[in-house]
VONUKE-893010 format. One line per 5 residues: number of its first residue (from 0); their letters; for each residue x, y, z of C-alpha. Coordinates in steps of 0.05 Angstrom, whole numbers. Each point is the difference from the previous one (the first is absolute). Last residue first. Layout:
NUM) a) X:Y:Z ~ ... $
This chain:
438) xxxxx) 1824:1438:2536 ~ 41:3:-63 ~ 71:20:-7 ~ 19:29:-70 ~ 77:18:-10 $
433) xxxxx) 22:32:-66 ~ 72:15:-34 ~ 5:41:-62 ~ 47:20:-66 ~ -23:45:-65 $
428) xxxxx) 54:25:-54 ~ -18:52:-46 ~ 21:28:-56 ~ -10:65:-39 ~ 21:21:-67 $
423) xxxxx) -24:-57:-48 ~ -57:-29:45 ~ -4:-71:-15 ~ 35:-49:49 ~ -8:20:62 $
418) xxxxx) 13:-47:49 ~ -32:-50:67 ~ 19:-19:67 ~ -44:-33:50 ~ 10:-28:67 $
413) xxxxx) -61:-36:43 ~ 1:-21:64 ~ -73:-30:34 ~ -23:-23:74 ~ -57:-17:30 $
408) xxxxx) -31:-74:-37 ~ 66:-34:1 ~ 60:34:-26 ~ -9:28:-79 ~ 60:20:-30 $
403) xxxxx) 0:31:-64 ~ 53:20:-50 ~ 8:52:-52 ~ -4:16:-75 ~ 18:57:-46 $
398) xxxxx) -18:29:-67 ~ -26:66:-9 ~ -32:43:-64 ~ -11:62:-20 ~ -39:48:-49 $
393) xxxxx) -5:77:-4 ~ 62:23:-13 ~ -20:69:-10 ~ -65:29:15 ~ 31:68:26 $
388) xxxxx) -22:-15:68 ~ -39:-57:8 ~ -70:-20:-17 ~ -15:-68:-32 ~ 65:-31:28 $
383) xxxxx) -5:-67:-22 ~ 26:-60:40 ~ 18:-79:-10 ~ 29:-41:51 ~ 32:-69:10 $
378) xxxxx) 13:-52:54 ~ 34:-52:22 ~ -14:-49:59 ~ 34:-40:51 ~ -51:-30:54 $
373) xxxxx) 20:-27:69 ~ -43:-44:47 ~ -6:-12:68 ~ -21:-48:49 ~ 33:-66:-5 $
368) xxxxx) 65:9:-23 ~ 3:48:-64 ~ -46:-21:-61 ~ 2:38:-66 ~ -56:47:-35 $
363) xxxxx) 16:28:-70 ~ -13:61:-22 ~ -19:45:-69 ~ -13:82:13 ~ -38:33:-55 $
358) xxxxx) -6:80:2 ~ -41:42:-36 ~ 5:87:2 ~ -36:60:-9 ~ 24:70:19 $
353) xxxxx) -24:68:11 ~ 65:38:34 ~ -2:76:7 ~ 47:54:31 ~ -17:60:26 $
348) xxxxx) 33:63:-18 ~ 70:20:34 ~ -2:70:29 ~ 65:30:8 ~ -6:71:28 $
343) xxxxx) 65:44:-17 ~ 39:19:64 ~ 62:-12:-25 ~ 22:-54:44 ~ -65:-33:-22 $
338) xxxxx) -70:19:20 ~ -58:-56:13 ~ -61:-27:-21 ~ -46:-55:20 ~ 1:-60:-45 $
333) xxxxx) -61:-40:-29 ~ 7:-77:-6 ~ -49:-37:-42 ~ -22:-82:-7 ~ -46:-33:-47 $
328) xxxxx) 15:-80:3 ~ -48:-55:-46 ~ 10:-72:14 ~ -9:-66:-34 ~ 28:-51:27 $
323) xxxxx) 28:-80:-4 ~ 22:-52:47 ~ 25:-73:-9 ~ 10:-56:48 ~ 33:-70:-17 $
318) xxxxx) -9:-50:49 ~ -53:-36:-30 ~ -42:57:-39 ~ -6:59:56 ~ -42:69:-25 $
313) xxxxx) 13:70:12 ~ -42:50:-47 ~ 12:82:13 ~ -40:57:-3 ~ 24:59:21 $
308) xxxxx) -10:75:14 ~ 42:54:15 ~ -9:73:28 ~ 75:38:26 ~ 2:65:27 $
303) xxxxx) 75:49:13 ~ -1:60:40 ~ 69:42:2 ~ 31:41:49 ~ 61:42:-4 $
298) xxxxx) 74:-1:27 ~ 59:42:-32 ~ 66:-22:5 ~ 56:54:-36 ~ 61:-23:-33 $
293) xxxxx) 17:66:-39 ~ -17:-7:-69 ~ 67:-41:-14 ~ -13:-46:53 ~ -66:-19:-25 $
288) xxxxx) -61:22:39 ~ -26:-49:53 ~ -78:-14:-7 ~ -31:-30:75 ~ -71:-23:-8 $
283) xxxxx) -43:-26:65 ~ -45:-37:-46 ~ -73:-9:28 ~ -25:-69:-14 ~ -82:-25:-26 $
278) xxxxx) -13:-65:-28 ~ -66:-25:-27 ~ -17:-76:-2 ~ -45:-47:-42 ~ -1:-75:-16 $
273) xxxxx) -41:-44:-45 ~ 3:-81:3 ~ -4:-54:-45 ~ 13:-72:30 ~ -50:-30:47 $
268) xxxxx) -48:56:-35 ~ -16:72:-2 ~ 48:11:65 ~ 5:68:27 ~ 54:38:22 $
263) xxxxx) 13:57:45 ~ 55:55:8 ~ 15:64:38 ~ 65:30:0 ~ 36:49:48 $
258) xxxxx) 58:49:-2 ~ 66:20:1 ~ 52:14:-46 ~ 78:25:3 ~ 33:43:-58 $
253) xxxxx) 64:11:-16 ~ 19:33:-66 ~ 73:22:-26 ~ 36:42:-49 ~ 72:-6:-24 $
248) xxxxx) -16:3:-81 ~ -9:-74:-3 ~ -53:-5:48 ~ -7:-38:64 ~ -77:-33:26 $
243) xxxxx) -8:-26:73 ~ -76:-21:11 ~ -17:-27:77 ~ -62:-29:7 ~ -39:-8:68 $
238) xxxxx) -70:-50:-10 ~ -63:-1:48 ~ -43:-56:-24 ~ -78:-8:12 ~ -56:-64:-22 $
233) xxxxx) -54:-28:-30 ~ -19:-67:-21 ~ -58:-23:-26 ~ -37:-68:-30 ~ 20:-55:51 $
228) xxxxx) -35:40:55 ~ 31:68:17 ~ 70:-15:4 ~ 36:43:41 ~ 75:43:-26 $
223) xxxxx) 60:33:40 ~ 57:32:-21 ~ 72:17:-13 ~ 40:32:-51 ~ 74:19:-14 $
218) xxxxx) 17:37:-59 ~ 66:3:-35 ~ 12:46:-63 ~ 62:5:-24 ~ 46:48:-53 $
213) xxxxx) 20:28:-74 ~ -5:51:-45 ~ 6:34:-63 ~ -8:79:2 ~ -31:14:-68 $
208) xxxxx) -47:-61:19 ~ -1:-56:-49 ~ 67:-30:41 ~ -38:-35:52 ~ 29:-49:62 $
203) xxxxx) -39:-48:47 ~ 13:-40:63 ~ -68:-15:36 ~ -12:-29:62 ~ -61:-42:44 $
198) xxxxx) 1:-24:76 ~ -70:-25:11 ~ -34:-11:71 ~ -59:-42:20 ~ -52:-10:49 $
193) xxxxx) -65:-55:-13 ~ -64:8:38 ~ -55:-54:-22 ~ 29:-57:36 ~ -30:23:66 $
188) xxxxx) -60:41:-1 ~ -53:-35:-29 ~ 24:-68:-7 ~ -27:-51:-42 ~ 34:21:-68 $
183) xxxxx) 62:-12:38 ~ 40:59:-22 ~ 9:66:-39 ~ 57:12:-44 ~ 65:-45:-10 $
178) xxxxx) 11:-23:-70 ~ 27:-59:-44 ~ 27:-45:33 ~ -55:1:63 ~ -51:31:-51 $
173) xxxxx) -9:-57:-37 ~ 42:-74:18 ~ -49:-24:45 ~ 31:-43:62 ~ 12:-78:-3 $
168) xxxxx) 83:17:-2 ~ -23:35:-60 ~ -70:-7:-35 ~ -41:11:-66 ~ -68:18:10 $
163) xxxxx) -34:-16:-61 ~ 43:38:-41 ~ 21:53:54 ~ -32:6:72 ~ -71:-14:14 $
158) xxxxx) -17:52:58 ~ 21:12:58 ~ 57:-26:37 ~ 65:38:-5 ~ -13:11:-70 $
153) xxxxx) -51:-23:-47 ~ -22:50:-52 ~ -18:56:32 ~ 66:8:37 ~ 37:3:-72 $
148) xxxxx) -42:53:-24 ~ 10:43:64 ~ 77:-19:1 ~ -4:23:-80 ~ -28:65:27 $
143) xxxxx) 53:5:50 ~ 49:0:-55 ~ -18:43:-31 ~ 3:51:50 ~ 76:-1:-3 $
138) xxxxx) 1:-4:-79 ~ -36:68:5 ~ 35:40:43 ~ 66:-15:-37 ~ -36:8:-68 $
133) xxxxx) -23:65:27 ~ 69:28:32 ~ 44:-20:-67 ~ -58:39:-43 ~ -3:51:42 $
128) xxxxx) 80:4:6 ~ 5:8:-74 ~ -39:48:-8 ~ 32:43:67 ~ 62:0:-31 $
123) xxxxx) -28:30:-66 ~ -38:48:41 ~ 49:27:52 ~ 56:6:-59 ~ -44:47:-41 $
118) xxxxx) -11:45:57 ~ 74:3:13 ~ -2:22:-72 ~ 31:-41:-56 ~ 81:-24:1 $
113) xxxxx) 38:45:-49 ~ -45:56:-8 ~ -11:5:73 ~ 75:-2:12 ~ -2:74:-44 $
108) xxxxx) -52:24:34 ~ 23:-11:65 ~ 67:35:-29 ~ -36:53:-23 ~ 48:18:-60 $
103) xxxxx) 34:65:12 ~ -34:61:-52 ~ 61:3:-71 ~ 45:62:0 ~ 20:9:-73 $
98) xxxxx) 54:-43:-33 ~ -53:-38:-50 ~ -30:-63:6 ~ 17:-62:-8 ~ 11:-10:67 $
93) xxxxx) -79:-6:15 ~ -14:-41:-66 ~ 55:-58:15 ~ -39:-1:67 ~ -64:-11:-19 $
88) xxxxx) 18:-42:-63 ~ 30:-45:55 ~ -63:14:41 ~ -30:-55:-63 ~ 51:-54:19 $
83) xxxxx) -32:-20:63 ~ 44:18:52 ~ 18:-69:49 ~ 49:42:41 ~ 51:-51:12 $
78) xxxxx) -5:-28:-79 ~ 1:61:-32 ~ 53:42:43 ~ 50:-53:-7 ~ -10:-9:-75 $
73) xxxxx) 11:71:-13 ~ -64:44:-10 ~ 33:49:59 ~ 63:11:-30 ~ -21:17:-69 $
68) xxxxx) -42:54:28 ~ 63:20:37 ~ 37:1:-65 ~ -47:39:-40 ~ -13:54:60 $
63) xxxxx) 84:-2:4 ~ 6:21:-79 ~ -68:52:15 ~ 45:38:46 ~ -36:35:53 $
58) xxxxx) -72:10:20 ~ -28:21:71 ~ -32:-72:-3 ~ 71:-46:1 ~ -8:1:83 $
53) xxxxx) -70:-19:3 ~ -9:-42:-58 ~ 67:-47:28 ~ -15:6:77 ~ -63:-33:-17 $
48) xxxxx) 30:-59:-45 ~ 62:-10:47 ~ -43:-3:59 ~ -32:-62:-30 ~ 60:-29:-26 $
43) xxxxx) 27:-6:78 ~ 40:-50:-14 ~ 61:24:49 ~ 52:4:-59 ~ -62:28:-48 $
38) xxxxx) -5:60:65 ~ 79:7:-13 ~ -13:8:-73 ~ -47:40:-1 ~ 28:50:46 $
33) xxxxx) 67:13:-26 ~ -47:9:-78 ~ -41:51:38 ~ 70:33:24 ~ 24:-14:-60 $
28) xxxxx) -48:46:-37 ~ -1:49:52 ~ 73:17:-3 ~ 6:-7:-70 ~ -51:46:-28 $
23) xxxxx) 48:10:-53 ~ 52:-51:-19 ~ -49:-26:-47 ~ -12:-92:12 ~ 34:-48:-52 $
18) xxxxx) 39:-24:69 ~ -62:6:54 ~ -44:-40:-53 ~ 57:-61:-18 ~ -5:-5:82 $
13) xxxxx) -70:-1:5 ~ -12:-61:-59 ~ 58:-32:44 ~ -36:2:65 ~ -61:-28:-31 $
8) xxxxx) 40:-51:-41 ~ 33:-23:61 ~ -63:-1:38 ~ -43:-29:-55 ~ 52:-65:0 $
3) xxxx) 1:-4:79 ~ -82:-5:-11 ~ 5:-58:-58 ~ 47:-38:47 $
């Protein structure tokens, strides 16, 4: 309603202009005026704005530079555009000047006051995907730590199991609800292979960045891991990640990752253990101008790294199971450069994440049939961005939960979704599926 309600004052504000307007130019002032208002018909406001400076800068009647300036800080034009008020002073000040033959308004420039630098628009984007892509890497790997944990302290026949070796269906309750990494402590092959593949997404939006936007990051991982002894585990994943980000001026960024990550863990005791991994993907970056620039795709590479370390407590008390962690992420993503439809080099600078984080997940274990068992949970998060871009909005937090299946001794479904609840300009929405299979 609001937007039919700026059109009709738009179109009126115009209308009052052409009628108080001098006879003299005529012709080429409603002829701009002509065009105006059919491009505002077709919603174009973009065009408008550029054809507007262009057209009005070889001078004229000050009375129509007042009333097209008037024109474009309508309602309408405000609120579509998303100009911060201070280019209104820009604008007020460039037809406030005199009849003399003003230079034409870069147009590029002119959109890059508006929204930020395509530059600019790479890097915030690109924060805010690190950070999405790391915590998605990292709760993946997590949880084969905890399976390590888990496995070391009773299940699938070794070891003592939980609180004195509690039991289900006259099997260990540990690592067989709980976790599925390595194997029968006796065997030195089999048992101590375990496959898996994650499913992982992210739906997130930010309106800190002069260009607000919005989009999804999915990423797909799969991956082997041996246990060493009871003590180690290391391991190799090969994850694809696709990162679709839209802008509110018109532009757009697609990127697609691949790469590998390394991981091990080590267990201090039955129940605190330390994990590592680094993560390497080459983005295969495509940046689409907006439509009112001209449209243009233009493909580049990127590199992005990722370095975390954990260590986490899982313990059992009955049939309620509880998880905690400490970690610590650093993670950068330099851009190549490319040239734009003008042929100006853009040439985004890296972008830096150091963050440190605690989560708590809280679980409770329930019997289904004979041989499996299923575990709702909740969970909460707490990060701080140490380094980041601009150093603004620093702190976050997530709250989610999930549900576990656990089916016999081989086979484990998890699903997980959790929420941002802190961050005052960005949110966040996590969602996963995982499949573990041990041999």
């Amino acid at each position: 309603m609001h937007r039919i309600l700026g059109r009709f004052l738009a179109v009126m504000f115009v209308a009052v202009g052409l009628a108080t307007a001098p006879i003299t130019p005529a012709v080429a002032q409603a002829t701009l005026y002509d065009s105006l208002l059919a491009d505002f018909a077709f919603g174009d406001f973009g065009g408008q704005l550029f054809s507007a400076l262009g057209d009005f800068s070889d001078g004229g009647d000050t009375q129509n530079d007042d009333a097209l300036a008037a024109f474009l800080r309508t309602s309408y034009f405000w609120g579509e555009m998303g100009i911060p008020p201070d280019l209104e002073a820009y604008l007020a000040a460039y037809f406030a000047g005199s009849n003399e033959i003003r230079p034409t308004p870069d147009p590029r420039a002119v959109f890059q006051e508006i929204h930020g630098s395509d530059a600019a628009a790479i890097e915030g984007s690109g924060a805010v995907s690190l950070n999405g892509g790391g915590r998605q890497i990292r709760s993946v790997l997590h949880r084969r730590t905890r399976a390590l944990i888990n496995k070391a302290r009773g299940g699938g026949g070794g070891g003592a199991g939980f609180a004195g070796g509690q039991e289900h269906s006259g099997r260990p309750v540990g690592g067989w609800a709980l976790g599925l990494a390595g194997g029968d402590a006796e065997s030195a092959v089999a048992g101590r292979l375990a496959a898996w593949s994650d499913f992982t997404g992210t739906l997130f939006d930010n309106s800190r960045s002069p260009d607000g936007f919005y989009g999804s990051q999915l990423l797909g991982m799969a991956g082997m891991d041996y246990r060493f002894g009871d003590s180690f585990m290391g391991g190799v994943a090969l994850g694809f990640e696709t990162l679709d980000v839209e802008f509110g001026s018109g532009r757009k960024r697609d990127v697609s990752y691949f790469g590998p990550t390394l991981y091990g863990a080590y267990l201090l005791t039955d129940e605190i253990g330390l994990s590592l991994l680094g993560s390497y993907s080459h983005g295969w970056n495509t940046e689409t101008e907006a439509k009112v620039m001209s449209g243009a795709s233009h493909d580049h590479g990127s590199h992005r790294f990722i370095v975390a370390g954990t260590v986490m407590h899982n313990a059992l008390f009955d049939r309620v199971t509880t998880y905690s962690a400490l970690g610590l992420l650093y993670g950068v993503e330099t851009f190549e450069a490319y040239r734009d439809s003008a042929g100006s080099e853009v040439r985004p600078r890296p972008t830096h994440l150091g963050q440190a984080s605690a989560d708590g997940r809280l679980g409770h274990l329930f019997d289904v049939g004979e041989e499996s068992l299923l575990e709702p949970y909740v969970t909460a998060r707490l990060e701080f961005d140490f380094v980041r871009a601009g150093n603004t909005d620093q702190f976050g937090a997530m709250v989610g939960g999930g549900l576990r299946l656990a089916v016999g001794e081989s086979v484990s479904l998890d699903a997980f979704g959790q929420t941002d609840v802190a961050r005052t300009d960005e949110s966040a929405v996590d969602f996963g599926v995982g499949l573990r299979i041990q041999f």
